[in-house]
N, CA, C and O atoms as CSV, one atom per row, in Angstrom:
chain,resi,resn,atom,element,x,y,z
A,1,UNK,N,N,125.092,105.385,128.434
A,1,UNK,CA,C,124.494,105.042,129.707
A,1,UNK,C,C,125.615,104.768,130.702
A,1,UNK,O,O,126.473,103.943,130.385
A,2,UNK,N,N,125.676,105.336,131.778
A,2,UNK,CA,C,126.430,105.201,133.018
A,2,UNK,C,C,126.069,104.754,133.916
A,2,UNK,O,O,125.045,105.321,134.295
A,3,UNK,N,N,126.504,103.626,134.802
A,3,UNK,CA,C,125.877,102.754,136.009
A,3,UNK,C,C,127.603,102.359,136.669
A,3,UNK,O,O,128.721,102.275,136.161
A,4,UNK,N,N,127.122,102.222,137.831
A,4,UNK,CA,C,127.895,101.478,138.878
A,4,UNK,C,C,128.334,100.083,138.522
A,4,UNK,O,O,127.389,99.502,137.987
A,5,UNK,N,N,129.281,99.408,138.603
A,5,UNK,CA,C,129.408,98.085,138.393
A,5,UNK,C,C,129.291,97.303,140.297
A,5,UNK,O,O,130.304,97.289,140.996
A,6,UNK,N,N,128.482,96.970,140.611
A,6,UNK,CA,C,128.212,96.491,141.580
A,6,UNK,C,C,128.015,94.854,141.497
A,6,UNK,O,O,128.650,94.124,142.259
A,7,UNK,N,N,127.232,94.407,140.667
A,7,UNK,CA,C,126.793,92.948,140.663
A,7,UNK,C,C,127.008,92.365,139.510
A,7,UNK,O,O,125.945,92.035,138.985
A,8,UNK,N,N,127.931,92.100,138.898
A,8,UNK,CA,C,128.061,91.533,137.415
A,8,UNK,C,C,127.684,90.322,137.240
A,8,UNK,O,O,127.721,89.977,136.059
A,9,UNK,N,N,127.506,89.928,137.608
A,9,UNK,CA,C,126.604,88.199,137.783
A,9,UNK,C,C,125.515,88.500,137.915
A,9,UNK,O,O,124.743,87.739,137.333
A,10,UNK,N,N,124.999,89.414,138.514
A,10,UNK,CA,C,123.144,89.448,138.117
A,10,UNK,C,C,123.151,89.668,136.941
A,10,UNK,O,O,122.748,88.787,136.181
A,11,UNK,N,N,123.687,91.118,136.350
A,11,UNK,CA,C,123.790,91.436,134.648
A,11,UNK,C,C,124.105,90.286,133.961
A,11,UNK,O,O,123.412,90.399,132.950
A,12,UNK,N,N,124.679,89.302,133.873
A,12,UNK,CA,C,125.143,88.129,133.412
A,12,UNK,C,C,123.869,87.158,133.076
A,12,UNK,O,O,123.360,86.748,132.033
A,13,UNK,N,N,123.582,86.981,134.578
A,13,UNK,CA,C,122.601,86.065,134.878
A,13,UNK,C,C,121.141,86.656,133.897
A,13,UNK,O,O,120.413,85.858,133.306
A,14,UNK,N,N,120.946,87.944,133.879
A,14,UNK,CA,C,119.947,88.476,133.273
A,14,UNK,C,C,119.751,88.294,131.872
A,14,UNK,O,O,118.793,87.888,131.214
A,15,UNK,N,N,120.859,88.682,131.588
A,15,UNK,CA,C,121.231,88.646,130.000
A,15,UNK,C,C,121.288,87.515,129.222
A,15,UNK,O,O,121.306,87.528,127.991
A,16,UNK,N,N,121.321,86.367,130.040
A,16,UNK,CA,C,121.601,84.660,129.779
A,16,UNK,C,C,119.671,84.246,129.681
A,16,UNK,O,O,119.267,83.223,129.129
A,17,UNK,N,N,118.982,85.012,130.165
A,17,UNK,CA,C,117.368,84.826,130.149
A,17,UNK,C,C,116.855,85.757,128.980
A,17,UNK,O,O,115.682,85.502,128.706
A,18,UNK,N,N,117.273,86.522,128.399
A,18,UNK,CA,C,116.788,87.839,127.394
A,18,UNK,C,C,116.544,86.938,125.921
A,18,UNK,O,O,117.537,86.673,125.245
A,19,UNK,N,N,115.624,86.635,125.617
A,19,UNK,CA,C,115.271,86.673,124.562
A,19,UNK,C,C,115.953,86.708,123.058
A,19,UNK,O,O,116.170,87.854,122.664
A,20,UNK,N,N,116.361,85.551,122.067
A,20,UNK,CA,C,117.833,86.062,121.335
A,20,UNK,C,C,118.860,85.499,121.814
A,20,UNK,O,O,119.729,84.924,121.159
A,21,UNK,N,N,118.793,85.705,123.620
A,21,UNK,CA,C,120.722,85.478,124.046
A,21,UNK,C,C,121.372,84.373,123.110
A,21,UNK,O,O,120.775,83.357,122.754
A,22,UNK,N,N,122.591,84.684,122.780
A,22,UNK,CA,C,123.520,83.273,122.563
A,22,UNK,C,C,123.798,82.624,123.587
A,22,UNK,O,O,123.955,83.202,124.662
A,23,UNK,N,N,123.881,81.672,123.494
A,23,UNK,CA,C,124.396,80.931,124.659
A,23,UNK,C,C,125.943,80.857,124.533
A,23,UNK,O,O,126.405,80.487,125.612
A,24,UNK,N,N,126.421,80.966,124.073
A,24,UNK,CA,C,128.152,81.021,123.931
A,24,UNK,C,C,127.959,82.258,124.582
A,24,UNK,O,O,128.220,81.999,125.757
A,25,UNK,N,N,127.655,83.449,124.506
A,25,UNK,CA,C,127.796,85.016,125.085
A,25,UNK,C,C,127.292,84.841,126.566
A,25,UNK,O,O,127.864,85.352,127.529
A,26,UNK,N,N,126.414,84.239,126.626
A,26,UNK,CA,C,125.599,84.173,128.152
A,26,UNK,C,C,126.835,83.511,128.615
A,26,UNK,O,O,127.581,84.279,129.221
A,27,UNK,N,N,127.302,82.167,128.483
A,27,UNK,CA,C,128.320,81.746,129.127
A,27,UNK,C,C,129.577,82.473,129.325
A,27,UNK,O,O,130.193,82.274,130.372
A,28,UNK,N,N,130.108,83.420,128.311
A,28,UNK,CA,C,131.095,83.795,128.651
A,28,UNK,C,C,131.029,85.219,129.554
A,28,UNK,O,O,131.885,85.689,130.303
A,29,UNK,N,N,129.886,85.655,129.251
A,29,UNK,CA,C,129.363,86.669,130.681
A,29,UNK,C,C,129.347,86.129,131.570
A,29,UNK,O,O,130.143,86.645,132.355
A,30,UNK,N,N,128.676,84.971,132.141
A,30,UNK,CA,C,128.717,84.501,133.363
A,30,UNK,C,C,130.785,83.978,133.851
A,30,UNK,O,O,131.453,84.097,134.878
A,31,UNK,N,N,130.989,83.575,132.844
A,31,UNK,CA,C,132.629,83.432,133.256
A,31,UNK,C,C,133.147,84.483,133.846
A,31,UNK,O,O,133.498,84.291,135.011
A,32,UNK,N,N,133.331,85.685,133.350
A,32,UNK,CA,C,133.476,87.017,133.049
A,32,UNK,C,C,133.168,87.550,134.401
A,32,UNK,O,O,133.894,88.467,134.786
A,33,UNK,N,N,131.939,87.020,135.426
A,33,UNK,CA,C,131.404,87.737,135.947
A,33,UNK,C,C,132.165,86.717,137.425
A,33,UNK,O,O,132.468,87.556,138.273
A,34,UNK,N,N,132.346,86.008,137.681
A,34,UNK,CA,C,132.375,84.573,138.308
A,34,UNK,C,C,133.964,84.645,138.984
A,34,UNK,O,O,134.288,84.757,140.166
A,35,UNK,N,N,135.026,84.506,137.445
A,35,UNK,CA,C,136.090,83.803,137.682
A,35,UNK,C,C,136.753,85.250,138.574
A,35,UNK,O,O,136.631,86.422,138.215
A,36,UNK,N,N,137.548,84.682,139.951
A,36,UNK,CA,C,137.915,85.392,140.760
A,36,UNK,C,C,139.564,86.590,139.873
A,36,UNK,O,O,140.120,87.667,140.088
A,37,UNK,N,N,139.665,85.278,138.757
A,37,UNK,CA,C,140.814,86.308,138.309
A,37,UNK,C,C,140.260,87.619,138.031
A,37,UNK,O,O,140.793,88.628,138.493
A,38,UNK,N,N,138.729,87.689,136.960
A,38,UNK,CA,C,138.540,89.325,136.590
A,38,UNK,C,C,137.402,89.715,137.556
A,38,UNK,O,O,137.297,90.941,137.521
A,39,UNK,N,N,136.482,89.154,138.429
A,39,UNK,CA,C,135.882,89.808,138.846
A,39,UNK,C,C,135.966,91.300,139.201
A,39,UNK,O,O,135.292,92.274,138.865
A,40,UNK,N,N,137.631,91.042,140.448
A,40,UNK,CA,C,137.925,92.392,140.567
A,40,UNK,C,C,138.356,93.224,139.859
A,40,UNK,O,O,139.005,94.185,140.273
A,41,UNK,N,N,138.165,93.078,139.040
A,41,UNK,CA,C,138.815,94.129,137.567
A,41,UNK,C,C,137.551,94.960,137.323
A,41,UNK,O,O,137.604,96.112,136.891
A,42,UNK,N,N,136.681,94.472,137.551
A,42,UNK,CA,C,135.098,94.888,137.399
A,42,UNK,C,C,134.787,96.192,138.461
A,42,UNK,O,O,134.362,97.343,138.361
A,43,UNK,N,N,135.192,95.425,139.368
A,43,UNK,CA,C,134.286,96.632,140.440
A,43,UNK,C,C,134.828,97.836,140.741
A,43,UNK,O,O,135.925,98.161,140.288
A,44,UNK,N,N,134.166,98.564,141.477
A,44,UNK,CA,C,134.418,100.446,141.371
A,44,UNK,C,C,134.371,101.361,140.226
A,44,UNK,O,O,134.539,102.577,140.317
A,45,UNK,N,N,134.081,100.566,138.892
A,45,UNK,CA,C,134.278,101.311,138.102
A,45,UNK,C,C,132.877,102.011,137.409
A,45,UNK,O,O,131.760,101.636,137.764
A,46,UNK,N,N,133.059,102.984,136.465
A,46,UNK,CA,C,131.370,103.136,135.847
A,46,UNK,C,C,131.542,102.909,134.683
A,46,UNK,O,O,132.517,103.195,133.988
A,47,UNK,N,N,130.085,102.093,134.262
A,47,UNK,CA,C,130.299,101.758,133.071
A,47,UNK,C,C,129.618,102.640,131.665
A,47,UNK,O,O,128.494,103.005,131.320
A,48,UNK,N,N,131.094,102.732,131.084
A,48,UNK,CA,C,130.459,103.710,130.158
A,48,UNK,C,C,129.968,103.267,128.496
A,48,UNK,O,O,130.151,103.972,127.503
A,49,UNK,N,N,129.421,102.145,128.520
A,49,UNK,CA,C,129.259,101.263,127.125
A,49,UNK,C,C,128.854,99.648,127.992
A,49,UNK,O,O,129.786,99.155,128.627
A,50,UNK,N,N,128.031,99.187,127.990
A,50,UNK,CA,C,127.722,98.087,127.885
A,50,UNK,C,C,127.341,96.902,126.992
A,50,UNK,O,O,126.562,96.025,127.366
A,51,UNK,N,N,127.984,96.925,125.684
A,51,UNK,CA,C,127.627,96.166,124.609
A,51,UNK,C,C,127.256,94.768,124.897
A,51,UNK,O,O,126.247,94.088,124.712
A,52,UNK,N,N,128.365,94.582,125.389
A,52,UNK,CA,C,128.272,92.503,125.576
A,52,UNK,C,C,127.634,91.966,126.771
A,52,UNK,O,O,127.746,90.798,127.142
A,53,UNK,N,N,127.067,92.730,127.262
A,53,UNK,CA,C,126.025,92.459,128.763
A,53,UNK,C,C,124.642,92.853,128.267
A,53,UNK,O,O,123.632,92.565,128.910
A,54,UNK,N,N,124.612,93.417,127.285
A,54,UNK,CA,C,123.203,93.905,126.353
A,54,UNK,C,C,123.368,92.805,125.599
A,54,UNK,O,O,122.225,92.883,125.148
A,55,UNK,N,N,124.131,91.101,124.659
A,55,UNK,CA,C,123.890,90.699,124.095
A,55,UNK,C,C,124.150,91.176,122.484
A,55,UNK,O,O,123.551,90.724,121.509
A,56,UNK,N,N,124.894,91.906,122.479
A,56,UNK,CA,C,125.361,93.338,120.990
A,56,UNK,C,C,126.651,93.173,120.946
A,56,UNK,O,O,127.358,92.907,121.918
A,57,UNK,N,N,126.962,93.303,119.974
A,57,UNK,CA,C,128.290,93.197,119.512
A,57,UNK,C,C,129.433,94.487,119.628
A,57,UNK,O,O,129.209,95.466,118.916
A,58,UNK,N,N,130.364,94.499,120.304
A,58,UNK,CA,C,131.423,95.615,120.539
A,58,UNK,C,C,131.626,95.120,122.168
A,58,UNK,O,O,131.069,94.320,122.920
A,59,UNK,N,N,132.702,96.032,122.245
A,59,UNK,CA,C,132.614,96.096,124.029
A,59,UNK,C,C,132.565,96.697,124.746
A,59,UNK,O,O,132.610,97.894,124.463
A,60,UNK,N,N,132.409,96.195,126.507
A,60,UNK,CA,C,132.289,96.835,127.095
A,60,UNK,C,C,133.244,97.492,127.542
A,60,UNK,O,O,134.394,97.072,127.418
A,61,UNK,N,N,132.832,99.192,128.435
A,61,UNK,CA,C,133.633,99.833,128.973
A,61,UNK,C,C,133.369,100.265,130.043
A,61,UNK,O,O,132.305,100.587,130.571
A,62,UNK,N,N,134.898,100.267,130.523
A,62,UNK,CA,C,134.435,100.538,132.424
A,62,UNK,C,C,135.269,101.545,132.754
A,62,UNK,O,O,136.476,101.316,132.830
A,63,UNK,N,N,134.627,103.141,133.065
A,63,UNK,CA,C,135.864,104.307,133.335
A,63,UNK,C,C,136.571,103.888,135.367
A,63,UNK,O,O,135.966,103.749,136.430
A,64,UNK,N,N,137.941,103.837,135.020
A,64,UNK,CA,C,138.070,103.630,136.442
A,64,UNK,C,C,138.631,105.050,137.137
A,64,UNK,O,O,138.018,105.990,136.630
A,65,UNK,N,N,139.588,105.497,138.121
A,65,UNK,CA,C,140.437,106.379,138.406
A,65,UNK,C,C,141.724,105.975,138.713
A,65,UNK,O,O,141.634,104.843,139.188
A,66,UNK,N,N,142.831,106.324,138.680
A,66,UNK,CA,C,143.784,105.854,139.395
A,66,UNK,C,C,145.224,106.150,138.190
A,66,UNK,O,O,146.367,106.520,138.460
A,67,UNK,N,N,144.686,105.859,137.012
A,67,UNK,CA,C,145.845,105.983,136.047
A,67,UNK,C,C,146.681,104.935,135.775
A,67,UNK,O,O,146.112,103.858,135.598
A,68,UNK,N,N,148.303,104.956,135.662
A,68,UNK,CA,C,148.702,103.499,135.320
A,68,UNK,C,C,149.051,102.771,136.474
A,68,UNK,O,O,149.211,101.561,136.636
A,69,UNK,N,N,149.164,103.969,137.446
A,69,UNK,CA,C,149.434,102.775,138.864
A,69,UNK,C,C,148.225,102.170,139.579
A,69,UNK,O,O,148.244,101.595,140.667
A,70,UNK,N,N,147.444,102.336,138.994
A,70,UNK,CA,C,146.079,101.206,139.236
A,70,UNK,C,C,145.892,100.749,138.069
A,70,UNK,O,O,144.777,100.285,138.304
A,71,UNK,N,N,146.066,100.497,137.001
A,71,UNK,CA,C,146.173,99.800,135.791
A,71,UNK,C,C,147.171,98.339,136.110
A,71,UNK,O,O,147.031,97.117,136.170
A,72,UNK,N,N,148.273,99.413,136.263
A,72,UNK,CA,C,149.354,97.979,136.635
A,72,UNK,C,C,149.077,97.213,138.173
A,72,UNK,O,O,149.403,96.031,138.289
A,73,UNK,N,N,148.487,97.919,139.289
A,73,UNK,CA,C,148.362,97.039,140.048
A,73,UNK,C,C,147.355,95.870,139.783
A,73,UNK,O,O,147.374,94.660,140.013
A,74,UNK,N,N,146.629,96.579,139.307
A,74,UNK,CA,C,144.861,95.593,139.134
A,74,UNK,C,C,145.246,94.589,138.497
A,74,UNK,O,O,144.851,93.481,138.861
A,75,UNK,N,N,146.344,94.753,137.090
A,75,UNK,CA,C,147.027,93.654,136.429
A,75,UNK,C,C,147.460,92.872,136.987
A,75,UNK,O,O,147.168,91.679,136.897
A,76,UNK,N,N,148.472,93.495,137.883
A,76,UNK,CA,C,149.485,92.468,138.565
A,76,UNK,C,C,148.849,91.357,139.470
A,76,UNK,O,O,149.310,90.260,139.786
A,77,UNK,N,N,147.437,92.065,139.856
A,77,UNK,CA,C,146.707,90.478,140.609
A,77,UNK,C,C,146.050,90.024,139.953
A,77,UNK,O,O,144.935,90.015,140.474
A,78,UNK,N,N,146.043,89.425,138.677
A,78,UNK,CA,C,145.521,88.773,137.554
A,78,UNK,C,C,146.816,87.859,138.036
A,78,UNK,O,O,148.008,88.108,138.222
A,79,UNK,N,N,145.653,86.200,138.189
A,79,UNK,CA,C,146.586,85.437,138.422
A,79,UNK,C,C,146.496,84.748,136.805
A,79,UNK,O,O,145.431,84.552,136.220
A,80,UNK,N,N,148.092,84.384,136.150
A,80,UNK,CA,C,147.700,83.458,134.597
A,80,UNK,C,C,149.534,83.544,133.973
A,80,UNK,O,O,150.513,84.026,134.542
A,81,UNK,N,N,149.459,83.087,133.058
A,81,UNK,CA,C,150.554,83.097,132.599
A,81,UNK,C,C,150.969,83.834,131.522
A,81,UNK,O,O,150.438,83.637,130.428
A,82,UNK,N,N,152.198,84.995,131.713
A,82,UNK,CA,C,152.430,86.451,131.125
A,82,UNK,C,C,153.509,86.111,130.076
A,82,UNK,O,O,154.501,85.381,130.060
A,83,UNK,N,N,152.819,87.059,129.089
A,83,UNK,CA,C,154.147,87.183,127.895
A,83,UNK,C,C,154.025,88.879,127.472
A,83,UNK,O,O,153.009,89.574,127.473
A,84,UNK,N,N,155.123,89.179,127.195
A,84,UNK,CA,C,155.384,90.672,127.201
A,84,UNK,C,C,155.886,90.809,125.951
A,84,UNK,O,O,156.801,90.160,125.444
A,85,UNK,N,N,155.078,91.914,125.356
A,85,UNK,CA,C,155.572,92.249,123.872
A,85,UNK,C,C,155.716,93.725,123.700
A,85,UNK,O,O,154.754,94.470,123.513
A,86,UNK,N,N,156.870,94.085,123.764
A,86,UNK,CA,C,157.306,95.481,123.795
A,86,UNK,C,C,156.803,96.303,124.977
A,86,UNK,O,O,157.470,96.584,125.973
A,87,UNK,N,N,155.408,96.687,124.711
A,87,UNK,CA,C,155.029,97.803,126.093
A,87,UNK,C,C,153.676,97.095,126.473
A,87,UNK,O,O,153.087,97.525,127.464
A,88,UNK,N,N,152.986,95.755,125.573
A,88,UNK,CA,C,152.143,95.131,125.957
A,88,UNK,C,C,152.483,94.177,127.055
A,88,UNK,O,O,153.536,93.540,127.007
A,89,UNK,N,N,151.843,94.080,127.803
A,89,UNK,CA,C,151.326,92.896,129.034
A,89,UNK,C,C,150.072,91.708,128.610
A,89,UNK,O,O,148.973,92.239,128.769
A,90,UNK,N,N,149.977,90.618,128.241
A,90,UNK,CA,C,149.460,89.646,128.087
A,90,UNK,C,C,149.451,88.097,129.252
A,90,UNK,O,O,150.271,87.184,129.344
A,91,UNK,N,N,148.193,88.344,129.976
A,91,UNK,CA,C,147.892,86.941,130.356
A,91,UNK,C,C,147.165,86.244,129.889
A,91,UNK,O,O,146.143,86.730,129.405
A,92,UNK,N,N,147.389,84.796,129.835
A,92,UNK,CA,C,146.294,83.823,129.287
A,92,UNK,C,C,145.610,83.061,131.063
A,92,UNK,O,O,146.405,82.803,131.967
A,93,UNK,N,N,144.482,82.891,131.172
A,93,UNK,CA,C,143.869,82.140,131.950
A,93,UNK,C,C,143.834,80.998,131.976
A,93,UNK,O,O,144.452,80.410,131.089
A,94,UNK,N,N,143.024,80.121,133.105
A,94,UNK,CA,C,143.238,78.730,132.928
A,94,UNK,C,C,141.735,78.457,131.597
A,94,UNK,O,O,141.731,77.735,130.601
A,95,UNK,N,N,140.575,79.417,132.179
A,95,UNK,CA,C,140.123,79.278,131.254
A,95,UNK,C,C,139.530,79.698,129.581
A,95,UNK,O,O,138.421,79.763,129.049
A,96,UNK,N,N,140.827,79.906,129.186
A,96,UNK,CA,C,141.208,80.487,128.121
A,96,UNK,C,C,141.170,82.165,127.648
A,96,UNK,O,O,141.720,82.658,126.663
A,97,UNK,N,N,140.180,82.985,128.882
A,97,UNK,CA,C,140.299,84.284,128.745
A,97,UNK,C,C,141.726,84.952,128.683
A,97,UNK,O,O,142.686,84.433,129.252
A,98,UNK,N,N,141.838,86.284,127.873
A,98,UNK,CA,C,143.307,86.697,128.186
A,98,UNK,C,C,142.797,87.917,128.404
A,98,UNK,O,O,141.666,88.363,128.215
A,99,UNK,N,N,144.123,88.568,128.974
A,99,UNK,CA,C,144.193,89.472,130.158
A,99,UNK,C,C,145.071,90.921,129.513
A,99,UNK,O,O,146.185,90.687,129.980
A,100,UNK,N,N,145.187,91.956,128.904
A,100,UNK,CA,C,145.948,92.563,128.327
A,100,UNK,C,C,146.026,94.125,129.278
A,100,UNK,O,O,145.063,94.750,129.720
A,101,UNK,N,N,147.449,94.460,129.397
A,101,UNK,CA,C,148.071,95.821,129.833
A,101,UNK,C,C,148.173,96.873,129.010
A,101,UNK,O,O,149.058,97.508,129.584
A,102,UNK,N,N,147.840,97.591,127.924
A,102,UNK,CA,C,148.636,98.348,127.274
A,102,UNK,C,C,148.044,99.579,127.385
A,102,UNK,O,O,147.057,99.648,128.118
A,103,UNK,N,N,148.507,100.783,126.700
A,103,UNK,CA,C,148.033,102.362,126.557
A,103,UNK,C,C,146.676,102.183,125.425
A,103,UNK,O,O,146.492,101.137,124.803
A,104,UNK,N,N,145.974,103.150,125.325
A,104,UNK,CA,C,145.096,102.894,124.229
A,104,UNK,C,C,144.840,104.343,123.620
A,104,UNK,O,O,144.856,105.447,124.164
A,105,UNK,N,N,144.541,103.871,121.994
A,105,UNK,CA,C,144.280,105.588,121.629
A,105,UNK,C,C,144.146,106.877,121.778
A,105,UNK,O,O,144.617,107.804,121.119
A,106,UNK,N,N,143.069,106.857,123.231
A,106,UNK,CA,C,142.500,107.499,123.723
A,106,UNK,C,C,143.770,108.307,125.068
A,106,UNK,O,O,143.645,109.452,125.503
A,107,UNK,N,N,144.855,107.355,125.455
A,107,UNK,CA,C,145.864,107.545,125.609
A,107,UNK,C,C,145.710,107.121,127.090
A,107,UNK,O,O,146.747,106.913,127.719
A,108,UNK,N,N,144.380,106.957,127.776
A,108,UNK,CA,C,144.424,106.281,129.050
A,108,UNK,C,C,144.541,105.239,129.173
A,108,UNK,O,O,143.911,104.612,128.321
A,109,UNK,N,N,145.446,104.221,130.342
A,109,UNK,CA,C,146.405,102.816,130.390
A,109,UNK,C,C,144.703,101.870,130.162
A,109,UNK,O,O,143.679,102.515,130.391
A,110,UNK,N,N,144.619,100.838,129.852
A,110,UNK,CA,C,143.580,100.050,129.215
A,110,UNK,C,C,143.912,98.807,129.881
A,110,UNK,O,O,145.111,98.568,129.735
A,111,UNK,N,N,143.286,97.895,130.579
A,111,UNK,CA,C,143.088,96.636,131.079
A,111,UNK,C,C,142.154,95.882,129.773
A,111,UNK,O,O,141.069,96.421,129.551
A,112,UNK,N,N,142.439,94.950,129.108
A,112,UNK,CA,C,141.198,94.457,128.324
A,112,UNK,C,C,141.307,92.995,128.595
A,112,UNK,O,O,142.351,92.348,128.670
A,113,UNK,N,N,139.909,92.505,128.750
A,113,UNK,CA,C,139.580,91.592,129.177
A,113,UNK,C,C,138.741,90.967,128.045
A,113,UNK,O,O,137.644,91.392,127.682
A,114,UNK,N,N,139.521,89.695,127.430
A,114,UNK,CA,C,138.923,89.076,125.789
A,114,UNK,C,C,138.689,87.877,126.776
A,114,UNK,O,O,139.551,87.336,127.469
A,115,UNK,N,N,136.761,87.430,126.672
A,115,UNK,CA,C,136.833,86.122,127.020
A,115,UNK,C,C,136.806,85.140,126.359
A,115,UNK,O,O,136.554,85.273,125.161
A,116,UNK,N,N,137.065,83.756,126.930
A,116,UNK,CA,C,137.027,82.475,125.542
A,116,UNK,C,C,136.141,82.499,125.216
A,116,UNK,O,O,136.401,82.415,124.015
A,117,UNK,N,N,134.635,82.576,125.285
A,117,UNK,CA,C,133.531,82.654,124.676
A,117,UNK,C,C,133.431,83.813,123.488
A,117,UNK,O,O,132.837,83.486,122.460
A,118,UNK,N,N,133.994,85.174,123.585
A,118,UNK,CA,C,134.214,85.674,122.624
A,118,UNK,C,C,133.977,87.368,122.833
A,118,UNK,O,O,134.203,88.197,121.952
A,119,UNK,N,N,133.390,87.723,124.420
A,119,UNK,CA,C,133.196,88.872,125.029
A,119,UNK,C,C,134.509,89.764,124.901
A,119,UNK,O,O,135.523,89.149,124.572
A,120,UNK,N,N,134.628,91.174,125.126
A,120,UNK,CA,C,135.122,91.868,125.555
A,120,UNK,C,C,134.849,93.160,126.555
A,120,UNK,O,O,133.842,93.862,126.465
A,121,UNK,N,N,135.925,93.367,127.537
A,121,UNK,CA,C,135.714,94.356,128.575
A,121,UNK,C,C,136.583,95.041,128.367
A,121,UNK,O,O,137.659,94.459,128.230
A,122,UNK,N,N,136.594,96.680,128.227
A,122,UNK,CA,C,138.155,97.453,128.421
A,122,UNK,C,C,137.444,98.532,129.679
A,122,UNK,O,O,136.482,99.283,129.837
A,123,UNK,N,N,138.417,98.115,130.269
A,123,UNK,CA,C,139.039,99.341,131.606
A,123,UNK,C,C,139.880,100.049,131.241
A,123,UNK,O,O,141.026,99.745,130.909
A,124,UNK,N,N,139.198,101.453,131.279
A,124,UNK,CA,C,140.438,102.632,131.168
A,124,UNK,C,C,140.280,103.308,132.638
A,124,UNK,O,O,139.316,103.587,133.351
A,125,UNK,N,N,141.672,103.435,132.747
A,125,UNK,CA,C,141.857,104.068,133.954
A,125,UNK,C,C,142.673,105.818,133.562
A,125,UNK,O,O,142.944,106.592,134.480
């Protein structure tokens, strides 16, 4: 399924009312959707997998355009504190989400977004 990422806090907000929800997952969607560090990491992109906004286990995916020089910019305004491990990029947040740079299998640059509640988002660009 493919959709626009336009409002991630409604999806959040929705998914936190669904029947089942965890509440650890609802919360960390709504974080996810909220905190100004990833919001913009979210938008413009289409989403091609929505697992953890459905309440399901795996994650989500968001196809962007741009390649690694929108990979690394989008990173670089992730505000948090960075540790670098070989060709990885790692931020931690204030609230415990981390923030990761690297290439991925698939071989397009990957933004992944692990929240403290226990979500995941990958942006391939």
């Amino acid at each position: 399924m493919e959709m626009n990422v336009m409002a991630p806090w409604a999806a959040a907000a929705a998914q936190c009312t669904m029947p089942g929800s965890s509440t650890g997952a609802c919360a960390g969607n709504m974080a996810l959707s909220i905190l100004p560090e990833v919001a913009e990491l979210r938008t413009g992109g289409n989403v091609l997998k929505e697992m953890n906004l459905l309440g399901k286990k795996g994650a989500e995916i968001i196809q962007k355009s741009g390649g690694l020089a929108e990979a690394t910019k989008e990173y670089g305004a992730v505000q948090g504190a960075e540790k670098v491990y070989g060709e990885v990029r790692v931020k931690k947040l204030s609230d415990g989400t981390t923030v990761t740079l690297r290439g991925s299998s698939s071989g397009a640059p990957t933004v992944s977004i692990q929240q403290a509640g226990g979500g995941v988002t990958k942006i391939r660009y």
